[in-house]
N, C-alpha and C positions, 0 to 999 in steps of 0.2 A: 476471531482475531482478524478483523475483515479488514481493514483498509491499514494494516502492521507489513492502508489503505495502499506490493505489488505495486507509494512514492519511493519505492526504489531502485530496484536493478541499475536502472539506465541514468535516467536524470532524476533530480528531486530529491531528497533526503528522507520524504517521510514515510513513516511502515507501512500503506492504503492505499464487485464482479455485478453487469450488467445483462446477465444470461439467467435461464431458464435453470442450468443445473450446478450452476456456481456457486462454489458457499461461501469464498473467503476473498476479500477485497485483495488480500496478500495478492493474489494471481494477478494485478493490475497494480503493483510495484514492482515487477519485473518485467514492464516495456519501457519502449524511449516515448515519451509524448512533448509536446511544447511546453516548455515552461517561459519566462522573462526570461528575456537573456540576459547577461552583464556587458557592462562595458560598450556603452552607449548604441545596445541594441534592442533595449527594452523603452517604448516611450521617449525616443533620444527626435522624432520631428512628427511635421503632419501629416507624413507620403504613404503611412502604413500602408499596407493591403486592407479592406476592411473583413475579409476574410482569410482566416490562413489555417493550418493547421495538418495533421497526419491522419489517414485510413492504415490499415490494414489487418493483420493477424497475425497470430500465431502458436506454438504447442511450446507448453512446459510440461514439466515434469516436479510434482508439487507432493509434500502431505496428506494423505485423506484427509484431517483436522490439523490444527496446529498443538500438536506435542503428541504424532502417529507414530507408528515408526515404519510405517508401509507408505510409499509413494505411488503417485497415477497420474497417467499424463490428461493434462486438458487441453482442448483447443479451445482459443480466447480472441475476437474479434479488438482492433485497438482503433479508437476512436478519440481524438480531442480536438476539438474545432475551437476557435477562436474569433469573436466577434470586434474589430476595431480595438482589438491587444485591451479589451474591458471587460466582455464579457466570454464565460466558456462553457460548452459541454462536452462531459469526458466519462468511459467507460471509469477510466480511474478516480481523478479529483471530482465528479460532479459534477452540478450544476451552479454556477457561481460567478461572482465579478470580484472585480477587483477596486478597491475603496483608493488605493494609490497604487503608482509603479510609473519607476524611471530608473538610472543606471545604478542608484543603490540598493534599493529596495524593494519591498511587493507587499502590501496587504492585501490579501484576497476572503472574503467567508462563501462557503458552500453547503451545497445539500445532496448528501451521496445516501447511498444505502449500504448496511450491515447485513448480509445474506443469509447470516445465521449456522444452525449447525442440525443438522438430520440422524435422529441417533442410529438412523441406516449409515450410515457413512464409513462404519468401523464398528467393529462388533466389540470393542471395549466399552461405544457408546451406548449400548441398548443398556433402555432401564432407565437413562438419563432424563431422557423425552427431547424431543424436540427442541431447539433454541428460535424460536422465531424473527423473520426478517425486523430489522429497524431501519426507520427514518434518521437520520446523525446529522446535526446542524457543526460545523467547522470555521476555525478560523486557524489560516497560515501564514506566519511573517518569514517572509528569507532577506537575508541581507547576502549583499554581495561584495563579498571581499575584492575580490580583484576580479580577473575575467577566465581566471581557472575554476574559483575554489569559493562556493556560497557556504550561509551557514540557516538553519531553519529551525522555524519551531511552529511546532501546529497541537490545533486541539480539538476535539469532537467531545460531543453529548448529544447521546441519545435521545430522540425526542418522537419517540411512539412506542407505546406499551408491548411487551410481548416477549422482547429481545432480551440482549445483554441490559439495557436498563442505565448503562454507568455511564462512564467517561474515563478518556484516555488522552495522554499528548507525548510526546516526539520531541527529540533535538538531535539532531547532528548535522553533519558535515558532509558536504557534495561536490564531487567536482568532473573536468570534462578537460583533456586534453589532446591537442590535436598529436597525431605521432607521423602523419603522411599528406599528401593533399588530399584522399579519399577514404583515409582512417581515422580513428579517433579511439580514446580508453576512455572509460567512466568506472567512476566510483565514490561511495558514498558508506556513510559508516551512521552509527546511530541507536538511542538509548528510549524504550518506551515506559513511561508508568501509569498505572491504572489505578481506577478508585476500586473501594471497596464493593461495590455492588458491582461492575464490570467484572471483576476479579472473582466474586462469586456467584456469578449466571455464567461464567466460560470456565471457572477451574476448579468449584468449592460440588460439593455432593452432598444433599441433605438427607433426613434421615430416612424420608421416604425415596427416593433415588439408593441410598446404599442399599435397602429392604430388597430393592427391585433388581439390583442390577449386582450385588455381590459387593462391591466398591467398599470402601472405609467413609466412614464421614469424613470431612474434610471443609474446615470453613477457613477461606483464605482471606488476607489482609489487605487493603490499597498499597502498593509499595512498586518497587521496579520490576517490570514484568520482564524485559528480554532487550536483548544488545541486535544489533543486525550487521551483517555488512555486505557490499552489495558490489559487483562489477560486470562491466558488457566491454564490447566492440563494435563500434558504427563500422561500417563499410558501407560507403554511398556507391553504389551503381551505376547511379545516373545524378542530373543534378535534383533528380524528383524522387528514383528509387533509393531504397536504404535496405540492409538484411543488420540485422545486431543479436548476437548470441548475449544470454545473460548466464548468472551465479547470482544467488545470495545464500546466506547460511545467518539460521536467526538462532540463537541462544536463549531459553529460556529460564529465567533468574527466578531465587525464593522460592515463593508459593506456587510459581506457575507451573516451576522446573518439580514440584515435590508433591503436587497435586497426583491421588492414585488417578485421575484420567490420563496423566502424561504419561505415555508410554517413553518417551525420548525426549530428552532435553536439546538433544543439536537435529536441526531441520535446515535440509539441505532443497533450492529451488535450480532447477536446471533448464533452459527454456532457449526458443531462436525465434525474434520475428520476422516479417517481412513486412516494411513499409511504402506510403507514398508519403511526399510531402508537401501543399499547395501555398 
């Protein structure tokens, strides 16, 4: 449940890791990264910076898999550069540009990756085998309501053999309000559904997997997979440093939530980073 693509905690709305022993994109929806802004600060002249964007890191406290019921903290590097507000690379969204964006809107498609799932990872998993890393083509539309509160919808499909194999997409609601001149609250809420083949390479158990690993079969359906909701606190430092504590808590719906892999239907993310901003 990699990129459910950790677009959330902070900014962004959508459910979606760039490291070595990362398995879940989740962990990079619980930073604050660039997004368009609203309200004539997205594409609003010609004076941009042609470079802009956030460094830094920091530790959550996440799932082994998503539906564990045992938590581990990771440390997780936050990266998202921005090329002339067109082009971006980001530990979270990708690799990607953007088709439009001005004060209403953003089309953007990307190419991130799906980290996959290690049946070390949790000893409910063994038996399972491996989920292997994917390549994931995306495309995300946000509109922007006013200069609080956007709204989004995004989509991925997998597109290199090995992994989850499916597709999934996102919609909810985002927003960002300032509460001081060096404080801010964010939050975001949001609904994910998966196709049938995503649904059963992350929740379904065949027959040789149950042989192996004790499990029940279990073949699950495309349908709503889990609800999310997501909140932080910016505290700017400086007009360049930032510290933002996050929360999200994802809910796993149907087959996901009823799958014998799911140990726990509610998944709680608990995390603080430390930024710059250029």
């Amino acid at each position: 449940m990699r990129i459910f693509i950790l677009a959330l905690l902070l900014s962004g709305i959508t459910f979606s890791e760039a490291q070595a022993n990362t398995r879940y994109s989740e962990d990079y929806e619980s930073y604050p990264y660039t997004q368009p802004l609203p309200s004539g600060q997205a594409g609003s002249s010609g004076n941009e910076k042609q470079w802009s964007g956030v460094v830094g890191a920091g530790a959550i406290s996440m799932p082994e898999y998503l539906g564990a019921n045992d938590n581990e903290v990771r440390f997780l590097p936050m990266i998202d550069i921005e090329y002339k507000q067109r082009y971006f690379l980001s530990t979270q969204r990708g690799l990607g540009f953007y088709f439009f964006r001005d004060n209403r809107f953003a089309l953007a498609t990307m190419v991130n990756m799906d980290w996959g799932r290690d049946e070390s990872d949790n000893a409910r998993l063994r038996g399972l085998g491996d989920l292997d890393p994917s390549a994931q083509l995306g495309v995300d539309l946000k509109w922007y309501i006013n200069k609080w509160l956007s709204f989004d919808v995004d989509a991925y499909q997998a597109i290199s053999p090995g992994g989850h194999e499916g597709a999934y997409g996102n919609v909810g609601f985002g927003g960002r309000w300032p509460v001081a001149k060096n404080f801010a609250f964010r939050a975001n809420t949001g609904i994910r559904w998966a196709s049938d083949t995503y649904m059963s390479n992350m929740f379904g158990v065949n027959a040789t997997q149950s042989a192996r690993s004790g499990l029940a079969q279990f073949n699950p359906d495309s349908a709503l997979m889990a609800w999310q909701f997501g909140a932080a606190l910016d505290f700017n430092l400086s007009p360049q440093w930032f510290v933002s504590p996050t929360f999200r808590y994802i809910g796993l719906l149907g087959d996901a939530a009823d799958s014998p892999i799911t140990q726990d239907d509610g998944q709680y993310y608990a995390g603080v980073f430390l930024g710059y901003k250029f």
